[in-house]
C-alpha positions as CSV (number, residue, x, y, z in Angstrom):
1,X,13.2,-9.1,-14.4
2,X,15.0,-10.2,-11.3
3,X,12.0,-12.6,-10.5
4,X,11.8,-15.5,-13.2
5,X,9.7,-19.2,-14.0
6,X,12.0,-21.3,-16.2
7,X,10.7,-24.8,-18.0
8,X,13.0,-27.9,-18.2
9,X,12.8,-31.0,-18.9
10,X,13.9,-33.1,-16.8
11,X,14.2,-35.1,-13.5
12,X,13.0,-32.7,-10.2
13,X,15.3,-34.6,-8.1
14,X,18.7,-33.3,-9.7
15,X,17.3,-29.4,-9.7
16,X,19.6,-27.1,-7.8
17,X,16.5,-25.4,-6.0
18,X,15.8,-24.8,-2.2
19,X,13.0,-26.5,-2.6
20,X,11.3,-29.4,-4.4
21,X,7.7,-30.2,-5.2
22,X,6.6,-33.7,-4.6
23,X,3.6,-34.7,-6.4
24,X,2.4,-37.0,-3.1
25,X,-0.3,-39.3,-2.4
26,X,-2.3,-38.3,1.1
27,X,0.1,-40.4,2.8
28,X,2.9,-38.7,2.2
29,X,4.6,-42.3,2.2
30,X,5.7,-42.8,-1.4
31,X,4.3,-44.0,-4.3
32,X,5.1,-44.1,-8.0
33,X,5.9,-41.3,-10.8
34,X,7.6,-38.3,-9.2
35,X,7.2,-39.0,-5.6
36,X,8.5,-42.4,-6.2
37,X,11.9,-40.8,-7.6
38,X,12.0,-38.2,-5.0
39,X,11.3,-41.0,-1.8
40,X,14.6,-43.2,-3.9
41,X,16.4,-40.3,-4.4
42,X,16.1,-39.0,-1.0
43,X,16.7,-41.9,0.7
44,X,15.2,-43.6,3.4
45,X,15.3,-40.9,6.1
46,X,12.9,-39.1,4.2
47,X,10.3,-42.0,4.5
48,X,11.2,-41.8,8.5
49,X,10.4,-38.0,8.2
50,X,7.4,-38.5,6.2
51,X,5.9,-41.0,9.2
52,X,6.0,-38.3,11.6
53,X,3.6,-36.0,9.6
54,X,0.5,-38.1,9.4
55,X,-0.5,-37.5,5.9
56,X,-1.7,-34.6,4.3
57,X,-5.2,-33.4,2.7
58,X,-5.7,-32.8,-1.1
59,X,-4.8,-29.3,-1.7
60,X,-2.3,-28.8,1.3
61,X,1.7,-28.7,1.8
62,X,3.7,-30.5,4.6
63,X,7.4,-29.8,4.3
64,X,10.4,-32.2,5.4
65,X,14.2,-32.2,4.9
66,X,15.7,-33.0,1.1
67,X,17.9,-35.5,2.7
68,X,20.4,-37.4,-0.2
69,X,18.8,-34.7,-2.4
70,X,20.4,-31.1,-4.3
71,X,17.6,-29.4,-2.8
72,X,17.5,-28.3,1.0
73,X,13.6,-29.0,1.4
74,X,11.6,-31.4,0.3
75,X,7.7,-29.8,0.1
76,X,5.3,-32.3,-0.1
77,X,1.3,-31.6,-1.6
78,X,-1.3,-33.6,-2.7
79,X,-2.9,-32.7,-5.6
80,X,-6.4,-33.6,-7.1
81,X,-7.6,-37.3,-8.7
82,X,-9.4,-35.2,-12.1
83,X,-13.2,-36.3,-12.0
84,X,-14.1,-34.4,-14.7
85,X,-13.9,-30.8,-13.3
86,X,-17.4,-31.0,-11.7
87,X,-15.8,-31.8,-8.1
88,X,-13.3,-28.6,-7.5
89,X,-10.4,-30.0,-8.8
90,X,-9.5,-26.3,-10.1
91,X,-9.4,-25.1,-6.9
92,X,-7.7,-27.6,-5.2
93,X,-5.0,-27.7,-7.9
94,X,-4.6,-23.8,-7.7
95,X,-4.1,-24.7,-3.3
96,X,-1.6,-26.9,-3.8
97,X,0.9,-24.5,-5.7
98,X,-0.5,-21.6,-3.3
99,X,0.0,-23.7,-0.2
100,X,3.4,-25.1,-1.3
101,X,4.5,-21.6,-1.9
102,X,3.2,-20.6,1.2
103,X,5.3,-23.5,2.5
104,X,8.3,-22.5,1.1
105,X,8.3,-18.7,2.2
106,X,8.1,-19.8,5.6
107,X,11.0,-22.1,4.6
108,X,12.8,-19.4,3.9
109,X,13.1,-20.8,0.3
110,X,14.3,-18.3,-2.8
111,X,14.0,-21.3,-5.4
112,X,11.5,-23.9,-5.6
113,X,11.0,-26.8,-8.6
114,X,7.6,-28.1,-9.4
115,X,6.4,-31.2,-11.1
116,X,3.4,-31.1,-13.3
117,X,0.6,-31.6,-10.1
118,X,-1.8,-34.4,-10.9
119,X,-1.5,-34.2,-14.6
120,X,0.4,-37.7,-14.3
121,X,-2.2,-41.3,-12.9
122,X,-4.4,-38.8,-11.3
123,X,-5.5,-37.9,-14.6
124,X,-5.8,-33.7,-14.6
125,X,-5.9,-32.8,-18.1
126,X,-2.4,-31.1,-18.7
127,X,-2.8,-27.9,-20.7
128,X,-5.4,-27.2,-18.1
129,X,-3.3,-27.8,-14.8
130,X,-0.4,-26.1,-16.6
131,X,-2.1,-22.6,-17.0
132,X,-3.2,-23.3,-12.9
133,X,0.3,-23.9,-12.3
134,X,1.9,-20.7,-14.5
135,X,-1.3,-18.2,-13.0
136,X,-0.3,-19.0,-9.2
137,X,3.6,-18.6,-10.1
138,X,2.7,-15.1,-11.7
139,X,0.6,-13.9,-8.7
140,X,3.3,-15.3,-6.2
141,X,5.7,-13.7,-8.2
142,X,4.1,-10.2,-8.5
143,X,3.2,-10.3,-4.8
144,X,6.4,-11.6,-2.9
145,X,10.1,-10.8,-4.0
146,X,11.1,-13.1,-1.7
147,X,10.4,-16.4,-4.8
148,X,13.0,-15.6,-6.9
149,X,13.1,-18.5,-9.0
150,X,10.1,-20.5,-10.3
151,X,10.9,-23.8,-12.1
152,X,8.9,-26.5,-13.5
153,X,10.2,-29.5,-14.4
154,X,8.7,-31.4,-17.2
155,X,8.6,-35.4,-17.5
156,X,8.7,-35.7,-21.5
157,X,8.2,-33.9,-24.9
158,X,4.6,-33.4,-24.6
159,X,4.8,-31.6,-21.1
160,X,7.4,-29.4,-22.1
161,X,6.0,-28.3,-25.1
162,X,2.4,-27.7,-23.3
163,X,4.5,-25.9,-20.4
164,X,6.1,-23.7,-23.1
165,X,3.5,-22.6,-25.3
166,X,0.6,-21.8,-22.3
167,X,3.7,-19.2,-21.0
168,X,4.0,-17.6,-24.5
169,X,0.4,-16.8,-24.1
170,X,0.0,-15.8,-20.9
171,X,3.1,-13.9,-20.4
172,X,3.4,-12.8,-24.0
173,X,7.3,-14.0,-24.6
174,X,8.7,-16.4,-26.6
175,X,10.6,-18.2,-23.5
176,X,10.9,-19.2,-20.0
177,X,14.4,-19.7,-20.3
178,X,16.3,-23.0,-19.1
179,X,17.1,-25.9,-21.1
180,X,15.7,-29.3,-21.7
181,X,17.9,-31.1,-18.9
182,X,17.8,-31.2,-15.4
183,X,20.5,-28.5,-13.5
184,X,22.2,-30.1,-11.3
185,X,25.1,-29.0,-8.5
Protein backbone atom coordinates (compact mmCIF):
# COMPACT_ATOMS: atom_id res chain seq x y z
CA UNK A 1 0.00 0.00 0.00
CA UNK A 2 1.56 3.16 -1.20
CA UNK A 3 -0.55 5.10 1.56
CA UNK A 4 0.64 4.12 5.19
CA UNK A 5 -0.02 5.18 9.28
CA UNK A 6 3.17 4.20 11.18
CA UNK A 7 3.35 4.39 15.36
CA UNK A 8 6.60 5.63 17.08
CA UNK A 9 7.50 6.45 20.09
CA UNK A 10 8.95 9.26 20.35
CA UNK A 11 9.36 13.14 20.42
CA UNK A 12 6.99 14.89 17.33
CA UNK A 13 9.36 17.59 17.10
CA UNK A 14 12.37 15.49 15.61
CA UNK A 15 9.81 13.65 12.90
CA UNK A 16 10.90 14.17 9.31
CA UNK A 17 7.19 14.97 8.24
CA UNK A 18 5.72 18.04 6.30
CA UNK A 19 3.76 18.68 8.89
CA UNK A 20 3.43 18.46 12.67
CA UNK A 21 0.45 18.24 14.98
CA UNK A 22 0.49 20.53 17.96
CA UNK A 23 -1.72 19.54 20.72
CA UNK A 24 -2.49 23.57 21.50
CA UNK A 25 -4.41 25.36 24.06
CA UNK A 26 -7.09 27.96 22.32
CA UNK A 27 -4.47 30.42 22.44
CA UNK A 28 -2.32 29.00 20.30
CA UNK A 29 0.49 30.68 22.61
CA UNK A 30 2.22 27.66 24.30
CA UNK A 31 1.71 25.75 27.03
CA UNK A 32 3.02 22.51 28.51
CA UNK A 33 3.30 18.72 27.15
CA UNK A 34 3.66 18.65 23.40
CA UNK A 35 2.93 22.18 22.55
CA UNK A 36 5.37 23.21 25.14
CA UNK A 37 8.28 21.06 23.21
CA UNK A 38 7.06 22.16 19.91
CA UNK A 39 6.90 26.30 20.95
CA UNK A 40 11.01 25.45 22.47
CA UNK A 41 11.76 23.51 19.73
CA UNK A 42 10.62 25.88 17.22
CA UNK A 43 11.79 28.71 18.57
CA UNK A 44 10.59 31.97 19.33
CA UNK A 45 9.45 33.05 15.82
CA UNK A 46 6.86 30.57 16.08
CA UNK A 47 5.39 32.37 19.24
CA UNK A 48 5.56 35.75 16.92
CA UNK A 49 3.59 33.67 14.30
CA UNK A 50 1.19 32.29 16.68
CA UNK A 51 0.20 36.07 17.90
CA UNK A 52 -0.96 36.95 14.63
CA UNK A 53 -3.59 34.14 14.51
CA UNK A 54 -5.82 35.11 17.41
CA UNK A 55 -6.40 31.77 18.90
CA UNK A 56 -8.23 28.95 17.62
CA UNK A 57 -11.68 27.16 18.70
CA UNK A 58 -11.74 23.51 20.10
CA UNK A 59 -12.01 21.25 17.18
CA UNK A 60 -10.34 23.57 14.51
CA UNK A 61 -6.66 23.94 12.79
CA UNK A 62 -4.60 27.08 12.20
CA UNK A 63 -1.38 26.45 10.42
CA UNK A 64 2.06 28.43 10.86
CA UNK A 65 5.65 27.95 9.67
CA UNK A 66 7.87 24.91 11.49
CA UNK A 67 10.55 27.46 11.97
CA UNK A 68 13.90 25.72 13.94
CA UNK A 69 11.90 22.56 13.39
CA UNK A 70 12.42 19.11 10.72
CA UNK A 71 9.10 19.71 9.69
CA UNK A 72 8.00 22.55 7.12
CA UNK A 73 4.61 23.33 8.87
CA UNK A 74 3.66 23.54 12.05
CA UNK A 75 -0.47 22.71 12.25
CA UNK A 76 -1.86 23.85 15.28
CA UNK A 77 -5.55 22.29 16.76
CA UNK A 78 -7.18 22.33 19.85
CA UNK A 79 -8.57 19.42 21.02
CA UNK A 80 -11.31 18.67 23.75
CA UNK A 81 -10.93 19.06 27.93
CA UNK A 82 -12.78 15.10 28.43
CA UNK A 83 -15.95 15.78 30.60
CA UNK A 84 -17.09 12.61 30.62
CA UNK A 85 -18.24 12.10 26.97
CA UNK A 86 -21.67 13.72 27.70
CA UNK A 87 -20.43 17.20 26.14
CA UNK A 88 -19.35 16.12 22.31
CA UNK A 89 -15.92 15.50 23.02
CA UNK A 90 -16.15 12.60 20.26
CA UNK A 91 -16.94 14.89 17.85
CA UNK A 92 -14.79 17.52 18.50
CA UNK A 93 -11.77 15.08 18.79
CA UNK A 94 -12.78 13.34 15.41
CA UNK A 95 -12.61 17.64 13.90
CA UNK A 96 -9.45 18.20 15.07
CA UNK A 97 -7.76 15.28 13.03
CA UNK A 98 -10.35 16.13 10.14
CA UNK A 99 -9.67 19.77 10.22
CA UNK A 100 -5.80 19.34 10.63
CA UNK A 101 -5.90 17.13 7.66
CA UNK A 102 -7.84 19.40 5.88
CA UNK A 103 -5.19 21.93 6.89
CA UNK A 104 -2.53 20.09 5.64
CA UNK A 105 -3.96 19.28 2.06
CA UNK A 106 -4.29 22.79 1.45
CA UNK A 107 -0.60 22.94 2.77
CA UNK A 108 0.24 21.00 0.25
CA UNK A 109 1.55 18.45 2.84
CA UNK A 110 2.29 14.51 1.77
CA UNK A 111 3.38 13.67 5.55
CA UNK A 112 1.97 14.78 8.68
CA UNK A 113 2.88 13.52 12.60
CA UNK A 114 0.30 13.56 15.18
CA UNK A 115 0.43 13.66 18.99
CA UNK A 116 -2.10 11.71 20.93
CA UNK A 117 -4.96 14.80 20.95
CA UNK A 118 -6.14 15.49 24.44
CA UNK A 119 -5.38 12.24 25.85
CA UNK A 120 -2.56 14.08 27.86
CA UNK A 121 -3.92 17.09 31.12
CA UNK A 122 -7.01 17.35 29.18
CA UNK A 123 -7.84 14.08 30.34
CA UNK A 124 -9.59 12.04 27.02
CA UNK A 125 -9.42 8.56 27.90
CA UNK A 126 -6.62 7.16 25.52
CA UNK A 127 -7.83 3.85 23.96
CA UNK A 128 -10.86 5.83 23.15
CA UNK A 129 -9.19 9.01 21.40
CA UNK A 130 -6.79 6.51 19.76
CA UNK A 131 -9.48 4.59 17.72
CA UNK A 132 -10.87 8.53 16.84
CA UNK A 133 -7.44 9.19 15.74
CA UNK A 134 -6.71 5.80 13.59
CA UNK A 135 -10.73 5.93 12.07
CA UNK A 136 -10.09 9.62 10.60
CA UNK A 137 -6.43 8.55 9.28
CA UNK A 138 -8.26 5.51 7.46
CA UNK A 139 -11.01 7.66 5.87
CA UNK A 140 -8.48 10.43 4.95
CA UNK A 141 -6.43 7.80 3.63
CA UNK A 142 -9.00 5.94 1.56
CA UNK A 143 -10.40 9.30 0.23
CA UNK A 144 -7.25 11.44 -0.70
CA UNK A 145 -3.92 10.04 -2.18
CA UNK A 146 -2.57 13.10 -1.75
CA UNK A 147 -1.68 11.98 2.55
CA UNK A 148 0.82 9.69 1.95
CA UNK A 149 2.16 9.14 5.23
CA UNK A 150 0.27 9.11 8.51
CA UNK A 151 2.30 9.08 11.71
CA UNK A 152 1.59 9.17 15.29
CA UNK A 153 3.89 9.76 17.74
CA UNK A 154 3.58 8.25 21.03
CA UNK A 155 4.89 9.91 24.50
CA UNK A 156 5.61 6.51 26.52
CA UNK A 157 5.07 2.71 26.72
CA UNK A 158 1.47 2.88 27.53
CA UNK A 159 0.59 5.05 24.44
CA UNK A 160 2.36 3.07 22.08
CA UNK A 161 1.25 -0.07 23.11
CA UNK A 162 -2.62 1.31 23.09
CA UNK A 163 -1.71 2.92 19.57
CA UNK A 164 -0.52 -0.48 18.45
CA UNK A 165 -2.96 -2.88 19.44
CA UNK A 166 -6.41 -0.52 18.45
CA UNK A 167 -4.60 -0.71 14.66
CA UNK A 168 -4.28 -4.61 14.90
CA UNK A 169 -8.01 -4.50 15.36
CA UNK A 170 -9.19 -2.16 13.24
CA UNK A 171 -6.93 -2.70 10.28
CA UNK A 172 -6.51 -6.44 10.93
CA UNK A 173 -2.46 -6.48 10.73
CA UNK A 174 0.03 -7.13 13.13
CA UNK A 175 1.94 -3.59 12.49
CA UNK A 176 2.00 -0.06 11.65
CA UNK A 177 5.46 -0.18 10.85
CA UNK A 178 8.10 2.35 12.32
CA UNK A 179 10.16 1.97 15.32
CA UNK A 180 10.06 3.12 18.89
CA UNK A 181 12.29 6.37 18.27
CA UNK A 182 11.73 9.50 16.81
CA UNK A 183 13.01 9.76 12.74
CA UNK A 184 14.82 12.47 12.42
CA UNK A 185 16.74 14.31 9.18
Amino acid sequence: MEKKIRIVEGDITGQTVDAIVNAANTSLLGGGGVDGAIHRAAGPELLQECRQLGGCPTGEAKATRGYQLPAKWVIHTVGPIWRGGTRNEDALLASCYRNSFKVARELGARSIAFPSISTGAYGFPLERATRIALREARETLAADDRIEEVVFVCFGQKALETYQAVYREAFGEESAGGSSSSRRK
